[in-house]
C-alpha positions in Angstrom: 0.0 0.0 0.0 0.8 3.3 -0.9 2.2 6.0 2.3 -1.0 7.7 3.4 -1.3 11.7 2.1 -4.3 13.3 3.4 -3.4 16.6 5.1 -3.2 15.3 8.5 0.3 14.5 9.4 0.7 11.0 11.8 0.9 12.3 14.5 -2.9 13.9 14.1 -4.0 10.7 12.6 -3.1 8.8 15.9 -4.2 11.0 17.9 -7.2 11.1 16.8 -7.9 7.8 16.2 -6.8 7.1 19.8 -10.1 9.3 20.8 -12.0 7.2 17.8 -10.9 4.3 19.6 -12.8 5.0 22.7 -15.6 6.2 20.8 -16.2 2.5 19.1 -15.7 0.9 22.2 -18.2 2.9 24.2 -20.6 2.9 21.0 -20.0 -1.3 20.6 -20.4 -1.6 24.0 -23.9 0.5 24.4 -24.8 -1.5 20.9 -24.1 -4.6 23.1 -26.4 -3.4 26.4 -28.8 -2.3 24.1 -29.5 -5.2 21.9 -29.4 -7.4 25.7 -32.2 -5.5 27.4 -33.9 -6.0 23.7 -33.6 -9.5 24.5 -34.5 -9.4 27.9 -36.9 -6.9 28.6 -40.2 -7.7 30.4 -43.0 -5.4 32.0 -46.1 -3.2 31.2 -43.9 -1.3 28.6 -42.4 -4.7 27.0 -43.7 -3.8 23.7 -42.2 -0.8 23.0 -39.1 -0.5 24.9 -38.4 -3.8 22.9 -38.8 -2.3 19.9 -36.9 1.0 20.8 -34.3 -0.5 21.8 -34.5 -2.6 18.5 -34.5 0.4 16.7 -31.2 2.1 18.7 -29.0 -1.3 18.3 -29.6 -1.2 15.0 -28.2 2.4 14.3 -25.8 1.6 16.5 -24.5 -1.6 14.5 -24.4 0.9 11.1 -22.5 3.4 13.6 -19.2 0.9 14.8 -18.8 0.3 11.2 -18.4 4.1 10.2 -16.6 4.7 13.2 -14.0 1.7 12.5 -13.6 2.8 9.1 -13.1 6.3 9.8 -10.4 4.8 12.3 -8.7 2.4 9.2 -8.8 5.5 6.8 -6.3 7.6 9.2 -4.5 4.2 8.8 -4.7 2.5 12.1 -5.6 -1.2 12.8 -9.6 -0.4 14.6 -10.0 -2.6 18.1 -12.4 -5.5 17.1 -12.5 -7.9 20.4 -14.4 -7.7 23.7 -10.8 -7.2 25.5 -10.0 -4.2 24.0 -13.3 -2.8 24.0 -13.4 -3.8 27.8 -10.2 -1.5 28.4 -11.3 1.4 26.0 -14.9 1.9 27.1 -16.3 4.3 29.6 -19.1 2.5 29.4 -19.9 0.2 32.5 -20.9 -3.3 31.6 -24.3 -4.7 33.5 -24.1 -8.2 35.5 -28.1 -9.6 35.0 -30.7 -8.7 33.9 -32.4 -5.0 35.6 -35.8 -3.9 35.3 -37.2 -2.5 32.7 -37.1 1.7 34.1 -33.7 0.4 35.5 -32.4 -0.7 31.4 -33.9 2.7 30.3 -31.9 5.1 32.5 -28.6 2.9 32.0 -29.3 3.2 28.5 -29.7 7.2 29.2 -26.0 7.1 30.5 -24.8 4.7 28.1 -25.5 7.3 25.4 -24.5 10.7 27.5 -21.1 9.1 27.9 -21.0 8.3 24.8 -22.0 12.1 23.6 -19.3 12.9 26.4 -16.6 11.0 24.7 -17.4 12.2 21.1 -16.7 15.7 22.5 -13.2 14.8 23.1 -12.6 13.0 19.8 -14.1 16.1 17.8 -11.7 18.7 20.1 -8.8 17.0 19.1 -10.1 16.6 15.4 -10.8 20.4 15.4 -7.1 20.6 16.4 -5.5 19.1 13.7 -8.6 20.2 11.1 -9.7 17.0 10.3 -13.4 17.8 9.0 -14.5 14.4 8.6 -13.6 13.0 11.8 -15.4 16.1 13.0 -18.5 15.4 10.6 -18.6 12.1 11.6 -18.5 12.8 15.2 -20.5 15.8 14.8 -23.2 13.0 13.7 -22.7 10.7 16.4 -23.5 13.4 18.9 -26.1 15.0 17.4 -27.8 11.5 17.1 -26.7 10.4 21.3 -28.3 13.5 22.6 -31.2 12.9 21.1 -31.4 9.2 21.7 -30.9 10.0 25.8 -33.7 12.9 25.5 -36.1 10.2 23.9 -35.1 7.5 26.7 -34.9 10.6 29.7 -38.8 11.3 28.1 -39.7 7.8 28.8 -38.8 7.3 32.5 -41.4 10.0 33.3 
């Protein structure tokens, strides 16, 4: 393969992919919480949490690809196994299965961190001008925020 030439020098490439890093991990792992209390949700609201949270694991399975790409096209290998996820994430894994108010407001947190830790990849994309990373996190956070409104809305 030919040496990469895109206007962001190495060091800006790692760096930033460093913070993309932790942004798949926390967005694999909140895929991964989300599509469980899919599985296992029970209760008066069964139906549609279940198909909420359908509906969020789903864009979040189209979102680990873009971010892992984004991640390959600064040309860096992308973390793909539950052991580096598990030391990049933010994102606190659940032990059994919680209720079903209990699943919605750790899915809240799951995607406020996640909107948290997009705003310290796009700072350090802003740094070294790197508009798509910025787009693309941009995106992410635009689409977290409103994700944890919609789930905040719900536990009322």
């Amino acid at each position: 393969m030919t040496k990469i030439d895109i206007g962001i020098n190495e060091k800006g490439r790692t760096e930033i992919a460093e913070g993309l890093k932790k942004l798949l991990a926390d967005s694999y792992t909140l895929y991964l919480q989300t599509h469980n209390f899919h599985w296992n949700v029970t209760g008066i609201h069964f139906r549609e949490l279940h198909l909420m949270f359908e509906e969020h694991y789903t864009e979040l399975a189209l979102a680990v690809d873009d971010i892992a790409e984004r991640i390959r096209t600064l040309d860096v290998p992308a973390p793909g196994t539950y052991k580096e996820f598990a030391k990049l994430s933010s994102i606190e894994e659940v032990d059994g299965v919680p209720e079903s108010m209990k699943m919605v407001a750790l899915l809240t947190q799951g995607h406020e961190q996640v909107v948290k830790t997009a705003r310290e990849v796009l700072k350090t994309a802003q740094e070294f001008a790197d508009e798509s990373t910025a787009s693309l996190v941009s995106d992410r956070m635009r689409i977290h925020e409103k994700t944890a409104w919609m789930l905040r809305a719900t536990s009322k």
